[in-house]
C-alpha positions in Angstrom: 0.0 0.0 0.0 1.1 3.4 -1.2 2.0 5.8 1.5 0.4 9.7 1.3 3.8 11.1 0.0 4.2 8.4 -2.6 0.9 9.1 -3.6 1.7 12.8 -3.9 4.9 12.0 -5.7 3.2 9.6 -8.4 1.1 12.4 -8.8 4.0 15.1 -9.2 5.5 13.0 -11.9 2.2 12.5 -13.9 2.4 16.3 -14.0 6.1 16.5 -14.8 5.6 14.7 -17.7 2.7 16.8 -18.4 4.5 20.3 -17.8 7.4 19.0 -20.2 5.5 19.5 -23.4 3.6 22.6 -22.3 4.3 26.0 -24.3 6.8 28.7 -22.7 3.4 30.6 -23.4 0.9 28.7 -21.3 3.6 28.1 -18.3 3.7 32.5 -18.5 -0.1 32.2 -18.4 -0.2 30.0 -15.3 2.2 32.3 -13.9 0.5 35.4 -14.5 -2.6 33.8 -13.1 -0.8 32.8 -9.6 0.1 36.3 -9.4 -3.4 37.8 -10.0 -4.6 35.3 -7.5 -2.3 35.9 -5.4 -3.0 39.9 -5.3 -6.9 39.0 -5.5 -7.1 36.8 -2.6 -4.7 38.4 -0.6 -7.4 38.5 2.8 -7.4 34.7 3.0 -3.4 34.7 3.0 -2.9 37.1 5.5 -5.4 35.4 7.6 -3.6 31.7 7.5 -0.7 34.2 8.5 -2.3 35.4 11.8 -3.0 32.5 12.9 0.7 31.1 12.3 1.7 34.1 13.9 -0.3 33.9 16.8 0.8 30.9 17.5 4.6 31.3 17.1 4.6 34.4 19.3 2.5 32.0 22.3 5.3 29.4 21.8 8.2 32.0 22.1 9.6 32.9 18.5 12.6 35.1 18.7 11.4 38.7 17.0 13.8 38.1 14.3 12.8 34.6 13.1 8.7 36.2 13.3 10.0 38.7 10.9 10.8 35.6 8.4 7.0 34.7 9.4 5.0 37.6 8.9 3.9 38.4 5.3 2.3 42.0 5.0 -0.2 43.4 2.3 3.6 45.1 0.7 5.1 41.7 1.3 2.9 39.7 -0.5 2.8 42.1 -2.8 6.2 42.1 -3.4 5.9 37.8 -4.1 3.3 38.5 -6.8 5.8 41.0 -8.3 8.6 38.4 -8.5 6.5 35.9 -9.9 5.8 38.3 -12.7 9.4 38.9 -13.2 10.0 35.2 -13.4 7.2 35.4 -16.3 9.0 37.7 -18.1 12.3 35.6 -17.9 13.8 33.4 -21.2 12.6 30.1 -20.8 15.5 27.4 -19.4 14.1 24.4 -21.2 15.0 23.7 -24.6 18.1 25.9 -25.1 20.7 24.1 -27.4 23.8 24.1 -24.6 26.3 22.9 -27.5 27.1 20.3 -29.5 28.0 20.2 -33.5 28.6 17.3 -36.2 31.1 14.6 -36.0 33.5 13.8 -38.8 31.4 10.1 -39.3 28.5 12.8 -39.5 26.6 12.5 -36.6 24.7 15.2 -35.1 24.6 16.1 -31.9 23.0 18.2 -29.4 23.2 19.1 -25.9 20.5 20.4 -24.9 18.7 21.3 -21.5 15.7 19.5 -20.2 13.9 19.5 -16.4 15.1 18.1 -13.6 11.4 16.0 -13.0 10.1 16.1 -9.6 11.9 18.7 -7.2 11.6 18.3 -3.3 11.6 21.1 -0.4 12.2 21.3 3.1 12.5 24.5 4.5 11.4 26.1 7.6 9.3 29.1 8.6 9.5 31.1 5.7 6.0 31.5 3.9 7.7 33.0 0.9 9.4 30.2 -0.2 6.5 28.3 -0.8 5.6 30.3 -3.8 9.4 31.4 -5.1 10.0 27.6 -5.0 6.6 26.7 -6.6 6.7 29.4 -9.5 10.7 28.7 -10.7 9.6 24.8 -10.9 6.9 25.6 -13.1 8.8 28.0 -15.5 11.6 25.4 -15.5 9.2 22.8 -16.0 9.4 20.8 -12.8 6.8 20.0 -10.3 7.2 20.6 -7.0 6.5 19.0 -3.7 7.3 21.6 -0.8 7.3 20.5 3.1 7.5 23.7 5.3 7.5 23.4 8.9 5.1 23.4 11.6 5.2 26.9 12.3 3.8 28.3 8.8 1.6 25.3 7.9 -1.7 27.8 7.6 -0.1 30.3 5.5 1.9 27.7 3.2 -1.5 25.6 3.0 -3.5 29.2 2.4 -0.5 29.9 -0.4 -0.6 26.2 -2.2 -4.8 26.5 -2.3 -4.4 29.7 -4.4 -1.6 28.6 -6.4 -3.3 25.5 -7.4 -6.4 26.9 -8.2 -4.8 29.5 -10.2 -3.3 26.4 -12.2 -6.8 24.9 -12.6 -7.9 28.0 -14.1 -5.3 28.0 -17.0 -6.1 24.1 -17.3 -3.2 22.9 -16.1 -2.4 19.9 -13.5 -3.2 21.3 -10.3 -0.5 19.0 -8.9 2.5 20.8 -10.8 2.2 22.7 -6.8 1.5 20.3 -4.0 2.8 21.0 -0.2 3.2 18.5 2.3 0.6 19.0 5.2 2.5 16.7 7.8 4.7 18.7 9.1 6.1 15.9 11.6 9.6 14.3 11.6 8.8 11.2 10.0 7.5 13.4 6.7 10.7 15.0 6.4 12.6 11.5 7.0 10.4 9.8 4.3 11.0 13.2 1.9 14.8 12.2 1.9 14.1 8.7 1.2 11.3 9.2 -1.6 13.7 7.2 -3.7 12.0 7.0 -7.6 9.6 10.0 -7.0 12.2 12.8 -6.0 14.3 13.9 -8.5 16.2 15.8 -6.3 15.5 17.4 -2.7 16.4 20.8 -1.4 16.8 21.9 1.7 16.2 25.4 3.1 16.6 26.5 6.5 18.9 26.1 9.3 21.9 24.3 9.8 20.3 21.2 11.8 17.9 20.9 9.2 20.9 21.1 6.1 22.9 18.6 8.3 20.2 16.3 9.3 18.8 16.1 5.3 23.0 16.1 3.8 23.0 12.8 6.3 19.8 10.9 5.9 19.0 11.9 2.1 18.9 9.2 -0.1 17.7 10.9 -2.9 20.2 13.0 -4.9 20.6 16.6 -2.6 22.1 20.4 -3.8 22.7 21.6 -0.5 21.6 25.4 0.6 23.9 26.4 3.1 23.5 28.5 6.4 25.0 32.0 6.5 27.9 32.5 8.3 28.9 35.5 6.6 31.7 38.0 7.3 32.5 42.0 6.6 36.8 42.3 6.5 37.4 46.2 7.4 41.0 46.3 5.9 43.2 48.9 7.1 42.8 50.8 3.9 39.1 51.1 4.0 36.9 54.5 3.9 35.4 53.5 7.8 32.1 56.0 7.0 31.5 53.4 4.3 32.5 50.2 6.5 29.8 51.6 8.9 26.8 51.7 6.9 27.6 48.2 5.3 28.4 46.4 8.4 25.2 48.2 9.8 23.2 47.2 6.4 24.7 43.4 6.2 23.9 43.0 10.5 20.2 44.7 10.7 18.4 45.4 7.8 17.6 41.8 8.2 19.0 40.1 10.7 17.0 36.6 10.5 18.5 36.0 6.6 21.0 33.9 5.6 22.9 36.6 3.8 23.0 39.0 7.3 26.5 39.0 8.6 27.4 37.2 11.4 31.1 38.1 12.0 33.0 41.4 11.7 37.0 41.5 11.0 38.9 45.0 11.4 42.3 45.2 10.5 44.0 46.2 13.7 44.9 49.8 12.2 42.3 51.3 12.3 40.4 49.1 14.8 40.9 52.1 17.4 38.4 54.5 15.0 36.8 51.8 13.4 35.1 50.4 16.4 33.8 53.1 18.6 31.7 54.2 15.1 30.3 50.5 14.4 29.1 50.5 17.8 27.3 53.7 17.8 25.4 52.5 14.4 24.5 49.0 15.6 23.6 50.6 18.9 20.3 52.2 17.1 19.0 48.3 16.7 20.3 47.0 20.2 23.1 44.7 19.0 25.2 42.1 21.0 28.4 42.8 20.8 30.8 39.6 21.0 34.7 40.3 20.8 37.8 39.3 21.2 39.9 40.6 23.8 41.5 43.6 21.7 37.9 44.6 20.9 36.8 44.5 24.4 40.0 46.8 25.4 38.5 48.8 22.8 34.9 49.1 23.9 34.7 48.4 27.1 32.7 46.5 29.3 29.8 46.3 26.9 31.2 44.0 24.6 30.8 40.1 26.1 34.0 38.5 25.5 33.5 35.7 22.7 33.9 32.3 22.7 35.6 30.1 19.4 31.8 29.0 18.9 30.7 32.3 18.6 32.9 32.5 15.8 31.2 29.8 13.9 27.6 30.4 15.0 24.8 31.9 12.4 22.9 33.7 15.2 20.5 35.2 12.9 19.3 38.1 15.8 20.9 41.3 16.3 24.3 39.6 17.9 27.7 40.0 16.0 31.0 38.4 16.6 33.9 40.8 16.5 37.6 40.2 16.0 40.3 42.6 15.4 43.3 41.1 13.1 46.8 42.0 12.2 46.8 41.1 8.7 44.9 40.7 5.3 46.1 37.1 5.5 45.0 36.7 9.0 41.4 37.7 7.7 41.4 35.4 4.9 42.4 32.3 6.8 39.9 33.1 9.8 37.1 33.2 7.0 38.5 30.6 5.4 38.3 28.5 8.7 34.8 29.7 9.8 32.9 30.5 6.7 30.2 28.1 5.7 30.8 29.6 2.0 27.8 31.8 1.6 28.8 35.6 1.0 31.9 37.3 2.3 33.2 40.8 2.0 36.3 43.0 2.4 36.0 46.9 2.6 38.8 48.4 1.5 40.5 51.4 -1.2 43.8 48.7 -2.3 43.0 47.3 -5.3 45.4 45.0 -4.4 44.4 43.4 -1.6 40.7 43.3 -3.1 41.7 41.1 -5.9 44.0 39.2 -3.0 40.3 38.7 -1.8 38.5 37.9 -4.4 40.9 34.7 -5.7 41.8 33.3 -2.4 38.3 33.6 -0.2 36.1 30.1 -1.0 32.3 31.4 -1.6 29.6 31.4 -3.1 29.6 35.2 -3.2 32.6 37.6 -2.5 32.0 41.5 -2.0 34.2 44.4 -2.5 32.5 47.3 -1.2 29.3 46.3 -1.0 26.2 44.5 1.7 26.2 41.2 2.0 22.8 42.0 1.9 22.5 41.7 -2.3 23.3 37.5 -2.3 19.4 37.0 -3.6 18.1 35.4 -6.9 16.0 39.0 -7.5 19.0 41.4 -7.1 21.5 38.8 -9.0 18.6 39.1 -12.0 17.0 35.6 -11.4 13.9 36.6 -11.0 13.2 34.9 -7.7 15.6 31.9 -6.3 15.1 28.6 -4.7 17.6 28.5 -2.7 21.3 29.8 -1.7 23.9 26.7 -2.9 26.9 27.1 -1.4 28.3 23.5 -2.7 30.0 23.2 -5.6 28.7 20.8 -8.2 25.6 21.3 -10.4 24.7 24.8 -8.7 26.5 27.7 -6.8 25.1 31.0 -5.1 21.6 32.2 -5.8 19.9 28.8 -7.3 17.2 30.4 -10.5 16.2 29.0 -12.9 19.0 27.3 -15.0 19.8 25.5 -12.0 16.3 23.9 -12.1 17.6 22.0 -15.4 20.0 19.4 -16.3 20.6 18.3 -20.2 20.2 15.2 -22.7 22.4 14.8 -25.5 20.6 14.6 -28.8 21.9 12.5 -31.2 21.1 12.2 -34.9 22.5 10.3 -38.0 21.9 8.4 -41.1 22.9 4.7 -40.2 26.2 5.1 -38.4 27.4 1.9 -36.6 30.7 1.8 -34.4 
């Protein structure tokens, strides 16, 4: 007897195999239609949202990880404008990648072609549930999403619309479906769905990355957590060093692409510091330094620990360390990064392109917020994900990372 998520995965692939032969035109007018619905039935989404709120302010949620919860009339808003910029984006499927004619005369072609069925697990972040859905459907994929606890109203309130907006273009309704058990065994049996998951995804936190890297036995691309750094060098403009650190730390501090970890050359540390600490000082921030940056401060920085150093705190808390050297940075971030989106501040060309080739990430800033790592600012439309491995995909995860590629091959009785 079938189980509920191999049901929901024979149904996914029904609708894969659908989606693959449907015009770039009519997967635009699904598109369009999830973002009128979307913008129509806004009421019902915020709604599901209250109550998910509600609930995750009775059971203790952290102000910054409610912020990753709450979806506003501007929010939602803001996810019906994306999926109409994903609309307006070239199709991925179909695009000849290379290929050419043999001297026996064979023709081939390399082209690129859906991945099938793409899995989700990701955590408290309504949003997803639609920038996930729509890039699988432009890229031809259907989608089986599995949020946690915590949003389960406003992902199920999202899915109902989306699907319904699918059913009104005549298209499979189950190109969009979202896991409604949002217990541990549904997660465990995602990473095992073995011959219905093409490939699974994870989003979220790093217990959830490690826990689906280890038990996955379906092929993974593995988002990583954002242990991000800003490197104040000893050349750098420190008015400009302020206002990214302050950007990078608490515009947002519950994203992945938020910094965790400041490094300041030990130059200018002495002005350097005092400045930070009056900016970050508008949004209450934790302070966590070494000793030189406690000598610096004073008392109201709380001396840090090695784990500090490693930790993606994700609330208004930064990790401080003053250095002695441009190599010293590099190998600290080196050491702690978990490869996400790093950046050095600094007027030496030199040492910025030192930077650029010898720091290991997905995303390496000169002069700018950390901030910027997102599918929408890199020109992706939306994204799926952050990848900070290596094969297949890297960085903001669009739609070309959605696809893989068949060879095509062609001839006129050719025998080896």
């Amino acid at each position: 007897m079938m189980t509920q998520l191999q049901e929901m995965g024979q149904r996914a692939q029904k609708a894969a195999r659908m989606l693959s032969t449907v015009s770039t035109s009519k997967k635009n007018e699904a598109l369009i239609a999830i973002a009128e619905h979307l913008e129509r039935r806004q009421d019902e989404i915020l709604k599901a949202n209250a109550a998910d709120m509600e609930a995750a302010k009775m059971s203790g949620m952290t102000s910054s990880l409610l912020d990753r919860l709450s979806l506003t009339s501007k929010r939602l808003q803001a996810i019906a404008m994306s999926v109409r910029d994903v609309a307006s984006l070239p199709d991925p499927i179909g695009k000849i990648i290379g290929g050419g004619t043999n001297p026996n005369g064979l023709r081939i072609e390399k082209i690129s072609v859906p991945l099938g069925v793409v899995g989700m697990i990701f955590e408290a972040r309504p949003n997803v549930v639609a920038d996930a859905a729509v890039l699988c459907l432009k890229s031809s994929n259907a989608s089986i999403l599995r949020g946690g606890k915590e949003a389960i109203h406003t992902g199920s309130a999202l899915e109902k619309v989306m699907r319904d907006a699918l059913e009104s273009v005549h298209l499979p309704a189950d190109c969009i479906q979202l896991v409604k058990d949002t217990s541990r065994d549904s997660a465990l049996e995602m990473m095992k769905l073995n011959g219905y998951l093409d490939v699974l995804i994870p989003r979220g936190g790093a217990g959830l990355i490690r826990s689906v890297v280890e038990n996955a036995t379906v092929p993974v691309i593995e988002t990583g957590t954002g242990n991000c750094h800003v490197y104040v060098d000893a050349s750098a403009d420190l008015e400009m060093a302020c206002q990214i650190v302050d950007n990078a730390k608490t515009s947002r501090p519950s994203v992945c692409n938020a910094i965790e970890n400041v490094l300041v050359h030990r130059e200018v540390a002495a002005s350097f510091l005092p400045l930070m600490k009056k900016a970050l000082d508008t949004h209450q921030v934790e302070l966590r330094g070494c000793p030189e940056t406690v000598r610096i401060l004073g008392n109201c920085v709380t001396p840090a620990s090695m784990e500090d150093y490693d930790t993606e705190f994700l609330d208004y808390i930064l990790a401080v360390k003053v250095v002695d050297s441009l190599e010293e940075a590099i190998c600290h971030i080196n050491a702690h990064s978990t490869r996400h989106s790093e950046c050095i501040v600094t007027r030496d060309y030199g040492n910025s392109r030192k930077f650029i080739r010898e720091i290991d990430a997905a995303a390496v800033y000169v002069n700018a917020s950390t901030r910027f790592t997102d599918g929408g600012e890199f020109g992706l439309g939306a994204e799926i994900g952050i990848s900070t491995q290596k094969l297949h995909a890297r960085g903001p995860m669009g739609l070309t990372a959605l696809t893989s590629y068949k060879y095509i091959v062609e001839g006129d009785g050719q025998i080896r």
